[in-house]
C-alpha positions in Angstrom: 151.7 250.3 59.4 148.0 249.7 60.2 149.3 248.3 63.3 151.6 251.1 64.8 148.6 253.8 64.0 146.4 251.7 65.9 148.7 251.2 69.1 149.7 255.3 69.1 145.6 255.9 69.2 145.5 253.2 71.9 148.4 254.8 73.5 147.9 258.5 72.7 148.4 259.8 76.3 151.0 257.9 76.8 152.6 259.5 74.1 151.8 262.9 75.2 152.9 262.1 78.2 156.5 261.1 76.8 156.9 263.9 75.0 155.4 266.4 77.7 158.8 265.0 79.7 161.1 264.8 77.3 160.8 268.5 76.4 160.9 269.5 80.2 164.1 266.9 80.4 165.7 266.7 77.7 166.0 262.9 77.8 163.9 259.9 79.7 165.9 256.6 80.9 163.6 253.4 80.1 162.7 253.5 83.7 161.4 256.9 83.5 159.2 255.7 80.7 158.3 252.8 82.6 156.9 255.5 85.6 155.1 257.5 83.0 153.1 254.3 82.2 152.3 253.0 85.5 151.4 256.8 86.8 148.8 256.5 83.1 147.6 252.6 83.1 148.2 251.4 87.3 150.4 248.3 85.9 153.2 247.8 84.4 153.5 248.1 80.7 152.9 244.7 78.9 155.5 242.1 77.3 156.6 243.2 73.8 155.2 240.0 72.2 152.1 241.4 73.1 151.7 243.8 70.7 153.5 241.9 68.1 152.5 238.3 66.9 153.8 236.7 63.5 150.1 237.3 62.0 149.8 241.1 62.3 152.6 241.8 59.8 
């Protein structure tokens, strides 16, 4: 639980930024999602493993 507060603080605008869409929208494909994070961080979003790891549970 720890973990997920700490990534939606990390991630806060993105977030936002989801949500911002989705009410305009409606719904968001994963590639829309992807768009929203490169407009926000420049790069792609990383590799799921890399916010989960065997020790953080």
């Amino acid at each position: 639980m720890l973990q997920v507060k700490k990534l939606v603080r990390e991630y806060a605008g993105f977030v936002h930024a989801i949500a911002e869409d989705l009410l305009k929208q409606g719904d968001l494909t994963g590639e829309e999602i992807e768009q929203i994070y490169v407009r926000l961080y420049g790069h792609s979003r990383p590799e799921e493993n890399a916010f989960y790891t065997k020790d953080s549970e």
